[in-house]
C-alpha positions in Angstrom: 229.8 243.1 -22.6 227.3 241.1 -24.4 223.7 242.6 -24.1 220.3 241.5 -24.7 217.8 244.3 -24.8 214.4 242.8 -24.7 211.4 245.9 -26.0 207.7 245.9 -25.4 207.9 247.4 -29.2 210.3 247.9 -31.8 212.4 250.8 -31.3 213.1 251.8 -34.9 212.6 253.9 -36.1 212.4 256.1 -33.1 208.8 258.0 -34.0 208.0 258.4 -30.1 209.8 259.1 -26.8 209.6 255.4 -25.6 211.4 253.9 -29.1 213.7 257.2 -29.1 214.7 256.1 -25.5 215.6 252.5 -26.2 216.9 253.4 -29.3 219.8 256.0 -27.8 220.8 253.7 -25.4 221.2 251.2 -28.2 223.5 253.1 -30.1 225.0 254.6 -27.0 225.9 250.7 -25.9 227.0 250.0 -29.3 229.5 253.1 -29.6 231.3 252.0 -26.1 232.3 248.6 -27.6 229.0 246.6 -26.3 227.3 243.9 -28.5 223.6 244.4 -28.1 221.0 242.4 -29.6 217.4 243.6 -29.7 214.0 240.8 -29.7 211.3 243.2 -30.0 207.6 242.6 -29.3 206.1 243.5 -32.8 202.7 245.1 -31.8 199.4 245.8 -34.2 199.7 249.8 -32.8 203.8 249.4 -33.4 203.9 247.3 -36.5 207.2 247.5 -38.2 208.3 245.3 -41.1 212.0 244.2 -39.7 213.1 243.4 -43.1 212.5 247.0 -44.3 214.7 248.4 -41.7 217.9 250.0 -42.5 220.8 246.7 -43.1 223.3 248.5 -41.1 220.8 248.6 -38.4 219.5 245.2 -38.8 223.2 244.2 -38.6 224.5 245.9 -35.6 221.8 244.7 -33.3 220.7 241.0 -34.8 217.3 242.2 -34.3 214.7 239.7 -34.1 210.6 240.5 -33.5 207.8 238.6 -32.6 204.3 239.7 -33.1 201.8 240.3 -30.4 198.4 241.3 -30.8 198.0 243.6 -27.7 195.4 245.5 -28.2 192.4 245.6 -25.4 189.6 243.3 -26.3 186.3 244.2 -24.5 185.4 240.6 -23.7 188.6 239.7 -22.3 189.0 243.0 -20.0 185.8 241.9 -18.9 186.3 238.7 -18.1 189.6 239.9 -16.5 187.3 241.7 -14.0 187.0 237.9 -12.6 190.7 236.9 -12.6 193.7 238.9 -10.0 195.9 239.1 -12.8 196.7 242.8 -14.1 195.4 243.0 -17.7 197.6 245.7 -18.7 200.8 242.9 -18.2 198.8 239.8 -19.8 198.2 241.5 -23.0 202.1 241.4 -23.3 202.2 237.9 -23.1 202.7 234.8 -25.7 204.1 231.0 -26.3 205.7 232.3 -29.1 207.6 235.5 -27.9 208.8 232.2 -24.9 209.8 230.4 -27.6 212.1 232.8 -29.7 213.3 234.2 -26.0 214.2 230.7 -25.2 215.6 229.9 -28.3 217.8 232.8 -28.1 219.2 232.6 -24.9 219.7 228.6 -25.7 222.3 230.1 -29.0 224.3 233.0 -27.4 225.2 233.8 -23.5 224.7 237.5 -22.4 226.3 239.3 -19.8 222.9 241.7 -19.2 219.3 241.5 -19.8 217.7 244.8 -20.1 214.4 244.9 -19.5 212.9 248.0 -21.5 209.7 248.6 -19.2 207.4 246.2 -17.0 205.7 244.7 -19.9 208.3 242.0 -20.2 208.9 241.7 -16.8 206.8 238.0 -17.0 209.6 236.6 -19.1 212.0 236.7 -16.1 211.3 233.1 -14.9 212.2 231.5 -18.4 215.7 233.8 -18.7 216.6 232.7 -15.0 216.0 229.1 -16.2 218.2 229.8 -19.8 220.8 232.1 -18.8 222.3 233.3 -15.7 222.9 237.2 -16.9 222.4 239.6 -14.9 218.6 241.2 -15.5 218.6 245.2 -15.4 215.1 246.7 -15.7 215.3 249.8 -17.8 212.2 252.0 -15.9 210.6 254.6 -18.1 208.1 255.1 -15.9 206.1 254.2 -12.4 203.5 252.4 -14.4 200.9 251.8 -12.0 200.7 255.8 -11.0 199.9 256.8 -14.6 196.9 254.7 -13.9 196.2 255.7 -10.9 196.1 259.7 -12.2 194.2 258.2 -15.3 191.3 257.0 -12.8 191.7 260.2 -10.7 190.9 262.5 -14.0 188.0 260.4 -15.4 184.9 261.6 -14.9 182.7 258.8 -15.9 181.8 256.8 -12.7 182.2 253.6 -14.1 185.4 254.4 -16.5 187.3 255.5 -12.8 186.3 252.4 -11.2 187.6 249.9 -13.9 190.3 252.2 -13.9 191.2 252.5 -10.3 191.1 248.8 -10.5 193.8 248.3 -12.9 195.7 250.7 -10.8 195.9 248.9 -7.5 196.6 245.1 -10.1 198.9 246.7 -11.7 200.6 248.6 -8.4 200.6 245.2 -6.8 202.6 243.5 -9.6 205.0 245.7 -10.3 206.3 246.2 -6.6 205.9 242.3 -6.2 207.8 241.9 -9.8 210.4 244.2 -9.1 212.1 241.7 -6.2 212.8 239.2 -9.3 215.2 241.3 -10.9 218.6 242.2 -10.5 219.1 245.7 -10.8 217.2 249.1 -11.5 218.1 251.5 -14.5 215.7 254.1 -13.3 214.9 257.2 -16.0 214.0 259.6 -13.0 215.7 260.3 -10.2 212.0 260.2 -8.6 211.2 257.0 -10.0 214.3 255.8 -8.5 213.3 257.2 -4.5 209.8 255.6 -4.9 211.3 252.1 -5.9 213.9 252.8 -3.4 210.4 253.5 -0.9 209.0 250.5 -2.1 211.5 248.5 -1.0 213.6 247.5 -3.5 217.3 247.0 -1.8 219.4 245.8 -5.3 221.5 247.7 -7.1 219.2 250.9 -8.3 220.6 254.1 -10.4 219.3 257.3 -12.7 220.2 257.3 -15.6 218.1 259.8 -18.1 217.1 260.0 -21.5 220.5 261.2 -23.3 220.8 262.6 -26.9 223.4 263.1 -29.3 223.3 266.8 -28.9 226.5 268.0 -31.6 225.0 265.6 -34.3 221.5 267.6 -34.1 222.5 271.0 -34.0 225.3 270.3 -37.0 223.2 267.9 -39.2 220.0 270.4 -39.5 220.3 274.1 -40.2 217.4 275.5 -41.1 215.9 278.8 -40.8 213.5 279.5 -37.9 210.1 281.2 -38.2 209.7 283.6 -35.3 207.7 284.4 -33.8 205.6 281.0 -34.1 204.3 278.3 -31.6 204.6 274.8 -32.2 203.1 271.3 -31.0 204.8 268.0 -31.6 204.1 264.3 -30.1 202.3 261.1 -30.7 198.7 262.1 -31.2 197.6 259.0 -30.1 198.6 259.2 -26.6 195.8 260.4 -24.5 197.5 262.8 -21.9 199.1 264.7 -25.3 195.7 265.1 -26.5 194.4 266.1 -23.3 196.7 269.1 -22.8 196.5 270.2 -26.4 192.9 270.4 -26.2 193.0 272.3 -23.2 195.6 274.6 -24.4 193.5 275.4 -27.5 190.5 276.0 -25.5 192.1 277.7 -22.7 194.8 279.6 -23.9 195.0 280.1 -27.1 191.8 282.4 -27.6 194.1 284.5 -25.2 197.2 284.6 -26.7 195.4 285.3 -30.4 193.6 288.2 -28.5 196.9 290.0 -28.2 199.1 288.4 -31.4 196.1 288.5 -34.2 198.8 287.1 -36.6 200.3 284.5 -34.5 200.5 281.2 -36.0 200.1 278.0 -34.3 201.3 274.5 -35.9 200.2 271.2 -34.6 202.3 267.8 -35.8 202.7 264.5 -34.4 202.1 260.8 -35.6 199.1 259.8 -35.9 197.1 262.7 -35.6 193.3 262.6 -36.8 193.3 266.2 -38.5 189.7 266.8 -39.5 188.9 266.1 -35.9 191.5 268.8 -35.0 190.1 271.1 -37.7 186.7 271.1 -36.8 187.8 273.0 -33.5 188.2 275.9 -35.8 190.5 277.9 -33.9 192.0 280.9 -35.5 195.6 280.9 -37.0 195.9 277.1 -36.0 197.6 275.0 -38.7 197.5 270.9 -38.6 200.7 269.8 -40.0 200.3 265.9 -39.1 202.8 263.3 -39.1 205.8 265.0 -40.5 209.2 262.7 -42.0 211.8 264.8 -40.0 210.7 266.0 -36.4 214.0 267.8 -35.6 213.9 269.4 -38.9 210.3 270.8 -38.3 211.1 271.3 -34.6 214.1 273.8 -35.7 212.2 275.5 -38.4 209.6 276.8 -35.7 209.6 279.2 -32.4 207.8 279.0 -29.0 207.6 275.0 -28.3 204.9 274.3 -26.0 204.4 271.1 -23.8 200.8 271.9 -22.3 200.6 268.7 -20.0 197.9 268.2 -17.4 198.8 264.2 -16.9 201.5 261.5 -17.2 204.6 260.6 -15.9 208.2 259.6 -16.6 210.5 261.7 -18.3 209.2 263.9 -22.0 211.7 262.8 -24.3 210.0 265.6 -26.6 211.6 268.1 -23.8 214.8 267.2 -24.0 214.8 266.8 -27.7 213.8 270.2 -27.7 216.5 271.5 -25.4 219.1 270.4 -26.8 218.1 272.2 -30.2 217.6 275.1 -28.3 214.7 276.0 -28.4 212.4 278.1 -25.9 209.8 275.2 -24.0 206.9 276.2 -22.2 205.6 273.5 -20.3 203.4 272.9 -16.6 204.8 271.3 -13.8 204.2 267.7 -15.2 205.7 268.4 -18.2 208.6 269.3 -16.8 209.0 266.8 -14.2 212.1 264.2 -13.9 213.7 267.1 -16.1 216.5 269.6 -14.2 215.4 272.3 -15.6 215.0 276.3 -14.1 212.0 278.4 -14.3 212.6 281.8 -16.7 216.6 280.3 -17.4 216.3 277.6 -19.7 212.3 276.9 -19.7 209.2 278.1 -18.5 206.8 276.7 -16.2 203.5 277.4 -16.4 201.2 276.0 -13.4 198.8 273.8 -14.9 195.0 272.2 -15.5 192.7 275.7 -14.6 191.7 279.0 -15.4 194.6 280.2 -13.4 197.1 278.5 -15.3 196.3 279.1 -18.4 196.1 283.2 -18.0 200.2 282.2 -16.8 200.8 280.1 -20.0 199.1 282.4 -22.1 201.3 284.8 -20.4 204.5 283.0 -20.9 203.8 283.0 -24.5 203.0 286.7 -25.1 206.0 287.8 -23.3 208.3 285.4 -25.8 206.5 287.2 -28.6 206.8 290.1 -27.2 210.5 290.0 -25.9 213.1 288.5 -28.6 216.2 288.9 -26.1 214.3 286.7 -23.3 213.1 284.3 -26.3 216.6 284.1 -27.4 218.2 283.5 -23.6 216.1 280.6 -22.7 217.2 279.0 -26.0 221.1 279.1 -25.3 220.3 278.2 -21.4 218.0 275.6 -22.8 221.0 273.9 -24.7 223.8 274.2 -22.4 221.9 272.3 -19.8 221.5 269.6 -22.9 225.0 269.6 -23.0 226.1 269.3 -19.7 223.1 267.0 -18.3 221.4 265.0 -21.0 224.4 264.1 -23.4 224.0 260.4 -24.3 227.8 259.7 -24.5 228.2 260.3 -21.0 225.0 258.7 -19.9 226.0 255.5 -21.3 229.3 255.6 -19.9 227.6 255.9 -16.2 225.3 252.9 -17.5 228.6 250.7 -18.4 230.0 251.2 -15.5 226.9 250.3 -13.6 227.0 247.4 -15.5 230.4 246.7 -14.8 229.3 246.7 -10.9 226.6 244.3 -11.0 228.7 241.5 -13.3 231.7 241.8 -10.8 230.5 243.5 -7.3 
């Protein structure tokens, strides 16, 4: 088949969960036989110089970008306040991104349009005029409810009612949206009941984040450093920063209190480390951005995933699975994942007091107990193996594919 993936950013290199996503099912696509070409939306917070990618890259997937400034401008959110139109989904849009669209679909003839997210979703009325392939949207998450949670958590009056209202815009276009589309490439099995609940009667399947799982565990040996506890993700991503902040203030004191000579080591892209230093919490080390993630994810121990908000699926989680490694996590962490409480992770409860003596907990007794450190490991990457292996996820997603072009 003949695909043309359409991004709301570039996804290479893949720094974060979203371009790691779109970029494994690129190169899962690829490796079945597929042609896949990639137009990108080039954004100011995603800014990648295409010609400085990688030529065998460049050359497997014809990628073409097209700048967009989205980032939110104070005058124009306000005067949005005055218009229906959902201002997260405008921000995505431009003449020129219509034009290159147009002018690709005008120069080749695909078989499938994926959609990668809601944020191109407004560019479905100029491929129905330009092609008639079939348009898949590939759903990372339910955007409107990470809104919605965003305005439930705010505590500035004014913040959760500008917030709220974005919610209900955005809730409105994407179930409205969703009718204009062919099929449904959900990420989560949830995700796919609440489009299902929505109303959405097409073609609709799961398909999860996969990962190469043999090339990570052969490519990168590397000693570990046990026991240790590690953070990694995008430090510009507000519910990461949230649950780190809580952990450190709520759990951490705890677990030092007990393992005096425990170290802690915080990375991720774009973290602001003097902020982070001037915490100054005992035994805490700010690593940053670091060049290879897996290779700093092996080197460490405990990996925690201390989320209080968002939604989707935590490519982080899986990443970390299927190196084996021991992930302590809450409830939303862990959620559109199939994983087993005390087998192959560990689920602390979340966002109180409560739950942090249980994640402090959960930490101290993987210090404390090697054996049970060791066995949620191995568990962790078997169930990488068997559930999250990209091969086979791709496979399910040709033959979905397959289906929709010839029902």
């Amino acid at each position: 088949m003949n695909i043309l993936q359409i991004c709301n950013k570039v996804p290479f290199p893949p720094k974060d969960g979203g371009c790691m996503a779109m970029n494994n099912l690129t190169q899962g696509l690829l490796n079945e036989g597929h042609k896949v070409k990639i137009l990108a939306i080039n954004t100011k917070k995603h800014f990648t110089e295409i010609e400085k990618l990688p030529a065998d890259y460049r050359s497997s997937t014809n990628i073409e970008a097209v700048f967009i400034d989205t980032t939110v401008k104070p005058v124009a959110a306000f005067f949005n306040l005055f218009s229906s139109k959902s201002y997260n989904i405008i921000r995505f849009y431009s003449k020129t991104f219509e034009r290159k669209l147009i002018e690709v679909l005008k120069s080749e003839r695909f078989d499938i349009i994926q959609l990668e997210s809601l944020y191109v979703n407004m560019y479905v009325d100029v491929i129905r005029n330009y092609s008639k392939a079939k348009i898949v949207l590939r759903a990372h998450n339910i955007e409107y409810q990470l809104w919605e949670l965003a305005a439930q958590q705010s505590a500035n009056p004014l913040k959760k009612a500008y917030l709220k209202l974005l919610a209900i815009r955005l809730k409105k276009y994407e179930l409205n949206s969703i009718n204009s589309i062919d099929a449904i490439a959900a990420i989560t099995a949830n995700d796919e009941t609440c489009f299902r609940k929505a109303g959405f009667s097409k073609a609709i399947q799961t398909f999860t984040f996969g990962i190469d799982t043999p090339n990570i565990s052969g490519d990168i040996q590397q000693q570990e450093d046990y026991p240790s506890v590690f953070h990694i993700g995008a430090m510009d991503w507000q519910p990461n920063i949230e649950g780190l902040k809580w952990f450190l203030s709520q759990v951490w004191d705890k677990v030092h209190a007990k393992h005096p000579d425990l170290k802690l080591y915080m990375a991720g892209r774009n973290m602001p480390i003097s902020e982070w230093e001037q915490l100054n919490k005992p035994n805490v080390i700010i690593v940053g951005e670091v060049e290879n993630a897996q290779k700093f994810m092996q080197s460490k121990g405990i990996m925690i995933v201390p989320l209080l908000s968002g939604g989707g699926m935590r490519v982080k989680i899986i990443e970390g699975l299927s190196l084996g490694k021991t992930i302590i996590t809450t409830k939303i962490g862990i959620q559109g994942i199939d994983c087993e409480n005390n087998k192959n992770c560990i689920i602390a409860s979340g966002a109180d007091e409560f739950g942090a003596d249980e994640f402090a907990e959960a930490v101290n007794k993987c210090v404390s107990d090697r054996e049970f450190y060791k066995r949620i490991g191995k568990n962790a990457k078997i169930l990488a193996s068997e559930q999250y292996n990209n091969t086979d996820i791709c496979r399910r997603l040709t033959k979905f594919y397959s289906f929709i072009c010839n029902p």
